[in-house]
VMD Tcl script that draws the C-alpha trace (Angstrom):
set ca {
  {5.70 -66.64 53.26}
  {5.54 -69.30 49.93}
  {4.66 -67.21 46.88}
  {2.28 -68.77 44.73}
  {3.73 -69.40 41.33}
  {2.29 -67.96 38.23}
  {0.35 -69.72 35.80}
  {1.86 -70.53 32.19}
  {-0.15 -68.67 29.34}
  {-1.01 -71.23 26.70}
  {1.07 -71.38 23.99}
  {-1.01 -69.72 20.63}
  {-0.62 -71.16 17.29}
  {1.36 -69.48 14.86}
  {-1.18 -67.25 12.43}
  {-0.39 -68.93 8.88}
  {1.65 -66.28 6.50}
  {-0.75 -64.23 4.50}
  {-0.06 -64.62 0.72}
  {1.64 -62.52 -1.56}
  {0.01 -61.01 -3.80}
  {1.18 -59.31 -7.36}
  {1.23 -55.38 -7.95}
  {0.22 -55.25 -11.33}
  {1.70 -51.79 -12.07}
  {5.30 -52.72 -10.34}
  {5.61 -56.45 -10.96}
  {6.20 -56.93 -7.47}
  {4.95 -59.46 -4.57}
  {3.77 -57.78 -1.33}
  {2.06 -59.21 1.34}
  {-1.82 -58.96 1.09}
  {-2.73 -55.77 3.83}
  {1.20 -54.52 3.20}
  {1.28 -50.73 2.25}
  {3.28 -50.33 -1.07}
  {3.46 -47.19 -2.83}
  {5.99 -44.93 -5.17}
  {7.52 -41.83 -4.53}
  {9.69 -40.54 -7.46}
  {9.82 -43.92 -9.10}
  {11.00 -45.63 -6.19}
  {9.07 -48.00 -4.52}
  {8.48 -48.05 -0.71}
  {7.37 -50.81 0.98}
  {5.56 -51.15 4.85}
  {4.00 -53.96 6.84}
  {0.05 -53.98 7.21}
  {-0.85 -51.07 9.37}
  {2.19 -49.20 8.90}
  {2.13 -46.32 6.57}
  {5.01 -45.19 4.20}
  {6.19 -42.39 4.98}
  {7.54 -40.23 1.52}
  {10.61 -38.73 1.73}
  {10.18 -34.75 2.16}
  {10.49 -33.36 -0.95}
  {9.86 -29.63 0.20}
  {11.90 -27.27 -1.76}
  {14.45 -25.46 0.14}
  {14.86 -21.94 0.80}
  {18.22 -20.76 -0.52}
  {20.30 -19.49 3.01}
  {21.42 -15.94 2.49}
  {21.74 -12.56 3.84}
  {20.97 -8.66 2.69}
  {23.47 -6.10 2.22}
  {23.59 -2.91 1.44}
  {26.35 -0.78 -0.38}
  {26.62 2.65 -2.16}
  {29.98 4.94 -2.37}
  {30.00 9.09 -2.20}
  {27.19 10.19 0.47}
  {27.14 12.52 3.21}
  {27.50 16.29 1.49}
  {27.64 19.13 3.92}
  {23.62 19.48 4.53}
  {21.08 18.16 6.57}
  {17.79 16.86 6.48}
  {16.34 20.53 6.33}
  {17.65 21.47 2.96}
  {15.07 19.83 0.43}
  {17.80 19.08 -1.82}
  {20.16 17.17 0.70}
  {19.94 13.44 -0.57}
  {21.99 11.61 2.07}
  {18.75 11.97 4.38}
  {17.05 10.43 2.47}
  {19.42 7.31 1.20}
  {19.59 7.01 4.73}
  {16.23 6.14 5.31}
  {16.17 4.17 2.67}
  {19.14 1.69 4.70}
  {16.81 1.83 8.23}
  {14.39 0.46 5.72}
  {15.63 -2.49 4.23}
  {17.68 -3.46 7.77}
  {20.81 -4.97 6.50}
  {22.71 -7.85 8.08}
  {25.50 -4.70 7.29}
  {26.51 -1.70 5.14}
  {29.28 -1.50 2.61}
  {30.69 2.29 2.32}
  {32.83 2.34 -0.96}
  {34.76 5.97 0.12}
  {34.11 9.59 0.09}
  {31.59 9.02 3.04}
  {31.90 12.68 4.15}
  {32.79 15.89 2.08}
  {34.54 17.60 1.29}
  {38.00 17.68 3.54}
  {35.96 14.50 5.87}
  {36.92 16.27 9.16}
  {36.08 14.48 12.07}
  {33.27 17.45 12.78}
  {32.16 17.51 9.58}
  {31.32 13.40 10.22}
  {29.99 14.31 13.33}
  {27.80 17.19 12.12}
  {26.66 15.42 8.65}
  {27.44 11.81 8.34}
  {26.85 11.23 11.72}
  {23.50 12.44 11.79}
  {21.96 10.06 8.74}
  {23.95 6.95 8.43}
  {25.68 7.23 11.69}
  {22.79 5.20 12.61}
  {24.50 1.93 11.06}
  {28.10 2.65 12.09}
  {27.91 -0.30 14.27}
  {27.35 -2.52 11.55}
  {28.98 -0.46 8.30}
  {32.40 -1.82 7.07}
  {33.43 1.11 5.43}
  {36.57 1.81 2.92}
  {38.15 4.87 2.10}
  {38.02 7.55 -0.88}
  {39.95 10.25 -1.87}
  {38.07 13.31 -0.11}
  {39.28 11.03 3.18}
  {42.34 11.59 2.51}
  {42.04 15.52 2.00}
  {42.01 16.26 6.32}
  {44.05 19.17 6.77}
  {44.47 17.23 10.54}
  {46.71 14.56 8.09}
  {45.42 11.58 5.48}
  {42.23 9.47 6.45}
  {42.37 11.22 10.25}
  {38.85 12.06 10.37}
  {37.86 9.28 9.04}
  {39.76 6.87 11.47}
  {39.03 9.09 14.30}
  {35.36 8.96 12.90}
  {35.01 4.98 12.79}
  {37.93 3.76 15.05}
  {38.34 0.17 14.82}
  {35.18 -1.03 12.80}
  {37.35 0.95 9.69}
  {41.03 0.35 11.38}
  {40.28 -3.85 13.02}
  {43.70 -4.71 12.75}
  {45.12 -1.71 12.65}
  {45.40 -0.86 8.70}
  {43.29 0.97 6.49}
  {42.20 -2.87 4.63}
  {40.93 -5.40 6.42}
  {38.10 -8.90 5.33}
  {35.65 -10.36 6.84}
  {33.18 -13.53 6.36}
  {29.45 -13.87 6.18}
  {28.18 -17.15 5.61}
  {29.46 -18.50 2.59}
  {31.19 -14.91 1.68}
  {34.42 -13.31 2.06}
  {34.44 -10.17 1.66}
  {37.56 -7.37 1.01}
  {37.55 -4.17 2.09}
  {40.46 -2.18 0.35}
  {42.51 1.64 0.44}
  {42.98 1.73 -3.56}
  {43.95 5.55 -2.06}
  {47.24 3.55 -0.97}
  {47.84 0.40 -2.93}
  {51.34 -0.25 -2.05}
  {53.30 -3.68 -1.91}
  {52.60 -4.25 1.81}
  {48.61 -4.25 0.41}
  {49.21 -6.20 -2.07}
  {51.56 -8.98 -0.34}
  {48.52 -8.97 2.44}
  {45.58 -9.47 -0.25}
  {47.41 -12.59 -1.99}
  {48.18 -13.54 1.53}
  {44.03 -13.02 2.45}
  {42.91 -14.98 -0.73}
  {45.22 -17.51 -0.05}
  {43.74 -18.40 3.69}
  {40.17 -18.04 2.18}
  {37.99 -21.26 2.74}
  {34.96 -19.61 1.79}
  {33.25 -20.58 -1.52}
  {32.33 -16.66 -2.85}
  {34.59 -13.47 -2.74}
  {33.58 -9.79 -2.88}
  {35.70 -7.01 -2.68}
  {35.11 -2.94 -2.38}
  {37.33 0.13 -2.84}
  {37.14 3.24 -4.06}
  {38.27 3.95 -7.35}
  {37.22 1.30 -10.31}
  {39.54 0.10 -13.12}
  {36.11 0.73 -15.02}
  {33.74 3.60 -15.62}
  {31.75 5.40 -17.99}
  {31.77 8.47 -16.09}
  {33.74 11.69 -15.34}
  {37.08 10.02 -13.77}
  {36.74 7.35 -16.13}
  {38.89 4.01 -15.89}
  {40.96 4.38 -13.20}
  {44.14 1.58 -13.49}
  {45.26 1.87 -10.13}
  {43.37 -1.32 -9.07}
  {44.69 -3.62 -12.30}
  {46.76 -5.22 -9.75}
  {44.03 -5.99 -7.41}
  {42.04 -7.15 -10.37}
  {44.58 -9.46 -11.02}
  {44.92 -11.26 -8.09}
  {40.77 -11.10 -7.59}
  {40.55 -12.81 -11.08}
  {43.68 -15.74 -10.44}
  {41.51 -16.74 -7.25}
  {37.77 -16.64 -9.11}
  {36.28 -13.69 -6.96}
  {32.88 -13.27 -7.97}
  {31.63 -9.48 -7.29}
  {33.92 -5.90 -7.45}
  {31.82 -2.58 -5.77}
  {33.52 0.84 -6.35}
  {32.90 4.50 -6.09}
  {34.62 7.69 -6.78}
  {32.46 8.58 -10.17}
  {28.90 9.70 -8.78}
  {26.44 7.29 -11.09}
  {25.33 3.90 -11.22}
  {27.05 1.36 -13.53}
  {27.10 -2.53 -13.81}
  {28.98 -4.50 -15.96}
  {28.72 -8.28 -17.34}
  {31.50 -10.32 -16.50}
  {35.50 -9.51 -17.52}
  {38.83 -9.97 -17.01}
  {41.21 -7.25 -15.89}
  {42.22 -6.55 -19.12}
  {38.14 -5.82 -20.03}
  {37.66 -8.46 -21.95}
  {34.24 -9.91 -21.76}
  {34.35 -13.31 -19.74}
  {31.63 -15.12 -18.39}
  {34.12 -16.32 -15.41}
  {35.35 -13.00 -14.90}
  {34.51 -10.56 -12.36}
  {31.42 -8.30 -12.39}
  {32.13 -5.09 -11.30}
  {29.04 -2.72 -10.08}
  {29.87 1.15 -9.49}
  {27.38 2.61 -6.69}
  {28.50 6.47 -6.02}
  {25.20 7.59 -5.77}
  {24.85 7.79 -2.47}
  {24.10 11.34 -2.11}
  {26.60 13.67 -3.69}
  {26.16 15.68 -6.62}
  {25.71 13.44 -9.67}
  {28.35 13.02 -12.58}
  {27.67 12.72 -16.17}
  {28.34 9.20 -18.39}
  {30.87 10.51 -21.03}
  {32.11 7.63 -22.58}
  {30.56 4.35 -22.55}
  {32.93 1.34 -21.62}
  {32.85 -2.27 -23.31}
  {30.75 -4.65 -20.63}
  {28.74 -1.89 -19.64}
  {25.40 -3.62 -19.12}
  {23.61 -0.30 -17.35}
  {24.07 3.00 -16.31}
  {22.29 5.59 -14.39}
  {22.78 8.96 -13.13}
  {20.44 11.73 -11.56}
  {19.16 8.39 -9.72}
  {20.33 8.66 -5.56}
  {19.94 5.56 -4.03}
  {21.50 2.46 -2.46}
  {21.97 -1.19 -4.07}
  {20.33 -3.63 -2.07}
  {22.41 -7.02 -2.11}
  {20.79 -10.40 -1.68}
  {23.75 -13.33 -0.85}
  {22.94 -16.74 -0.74}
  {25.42 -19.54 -0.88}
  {26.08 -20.35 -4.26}
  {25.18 -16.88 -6.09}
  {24.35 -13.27 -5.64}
  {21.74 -10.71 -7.48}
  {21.20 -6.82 -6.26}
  {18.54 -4.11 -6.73}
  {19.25 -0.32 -6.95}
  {16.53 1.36 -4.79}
  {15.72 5.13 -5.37}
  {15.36 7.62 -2.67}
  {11.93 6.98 -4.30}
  {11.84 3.37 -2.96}
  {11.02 2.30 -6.82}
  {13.59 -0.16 -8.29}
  {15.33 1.69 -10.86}
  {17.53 -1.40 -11.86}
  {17.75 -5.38 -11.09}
  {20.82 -7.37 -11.81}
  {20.68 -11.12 -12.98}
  {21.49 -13.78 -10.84}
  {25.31 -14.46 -10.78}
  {25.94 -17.97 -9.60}
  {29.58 -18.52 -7.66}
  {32.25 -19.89 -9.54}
}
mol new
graphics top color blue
foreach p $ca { graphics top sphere $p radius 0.5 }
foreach p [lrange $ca 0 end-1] q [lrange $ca 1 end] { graphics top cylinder $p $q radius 0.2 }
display resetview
């Protein structure tokens, strides 16, 4: 069978160029029908019909996380006695729903047996075990069963990951340092320069128990200079300690406590739930200080700063930090 071929389509004339016209405003020739228009002073230019599109300009949302951290909480009572506060701090934490918890030490009192974690602790923040990266305080290391055994019994390998009683971890753009300033011997030491050094992340935090500064009952506590040191060489931005049962924050320093606006801010959260100390002398960089006020500090991380909130078993801020960009 002979296919019949296809007729040509006549060829159509060429439509003549339409003329360019002048914009006025930019002193420039567009075709007549083209769309022209400016966006942030630069002009964008589309054939007739075609509409420029403007670059999104949307703001965006800072990426970040929630944490929450607070030192000194489970005393020996339960949610039945009025005047038990770790209840109560507790529900505080379900609350807010963390991406995680930071414990800075004496989680249980007084001797932090493993039943006394089961019977108190267990019972109020033992809901966030799973995600709580908890350090050490001194009352851990008081177990008649031998140092820190209740407490490693207690938390097994979410306080013990590789095996030692320090350990880091990363969060988006954080690293974070959890440290035993109960034992701060050279092996520590040697492993935090060895930690910083393998860091890639832009912002460091580290917790422990006892703080080189306080205007509370223990006071300044130099045990952690070194660690201070070595936070400070590699431009950590945030210190959280313990031990002395009050709220404190402090504006930038150095380990020496000289006021630096590189330096580190250090922010003291025992108030957890144990009985509350007294502020009895009031150190330089001391920004804030609270006592009588049980609570936790709320966190918020993005990735080029940080800024916290302490909340009272009241759920009323009782403080706000500025907002501490990363160095």
């Amino acid at each position: 069978m002979t296919s019949t071929p296809r007729a040509k389509k006549p060829v159509q004339p060429l439509k003549p160029l339409r003329p360019l016209v002048k914009n006025p405003r930019l002193g420039i020739s567009v075709a007549a029908g083209a769309a022209l228009a400016l966006v942030g002073g630069v002009a964008l230019w589309s054939p007739a019909g075609i509409a420029a599109a403007a670059p999104d300009r949307t703001p965006r949302a800072a990426a970040g996380f929630t944490a929450v951290a607070a030192g000194d909480i489970a005393e020996q009572c339960t949610a039945s006695d009025s005047d038990c506060e770790h209840p109560k701090t507790a529900a505080l934490v379900k609350k807010i729903n963390p991406a995680f918890v930071m414990t800075m030490g004496d989680n249980q009192y007084d001797d932090a047996r493993l039943k006394d974690f089961k019977k108190y602790y267990d019972t109020t923040w033992g809901a966030f075990k799973s995600k709580t990266h908890p350090v050490a305080g001194n009352h851990e290391t008081y177990d008649p069963d031998g140092e820190l055994a209740g407490y490693k019994d207690y938390f097994g390998s979410v306080a013990y990951p590789k095996g030692k009683s320090y350990y880091s971890y990363d969060q988006d753009n954080w690293h974070f340092i959890a440290l035993d300033s109960n034992s701060l011997d050279r092996a520590q030491t040697n492993w935090l320069k060895a930690d910083l050094a393998a860091n890639s992340k832009k912002c460091v935090a580290a917790y422990w128990h006892h703080p080189l500064f306080s205007s509370g009952e223990h006071g300044n506590d130099p045990v952690s200079r070194p660690l201070w040191k070595l936070l400070y060489d590699a431009k950590a931005e945030l210190v959280l300690n313990g031990h002395d049962h009050h709220y404190e924050r402090f504006a930038p320093q150095d380990p020496n406590g000289k006021a630096d606006e590189n330096g580190i801010v250090e922010l003291l959260g025992g108030m957890g739930g144990a009985n509350p100390y007294k502020i009895e002398e009031v150190q330089p960089n001391s920004e804030k200080r609270l006592t009588k006020a049980f609570g936790v500090v709320k966190l918020n991380f993005t990735d080029t700063g940080f800024s916290w909130k302490l909340v009272g078993t009241d759920e009323k801020t009782k403080d706000s930090s500025p907002t501490y960009q990363c160095h």
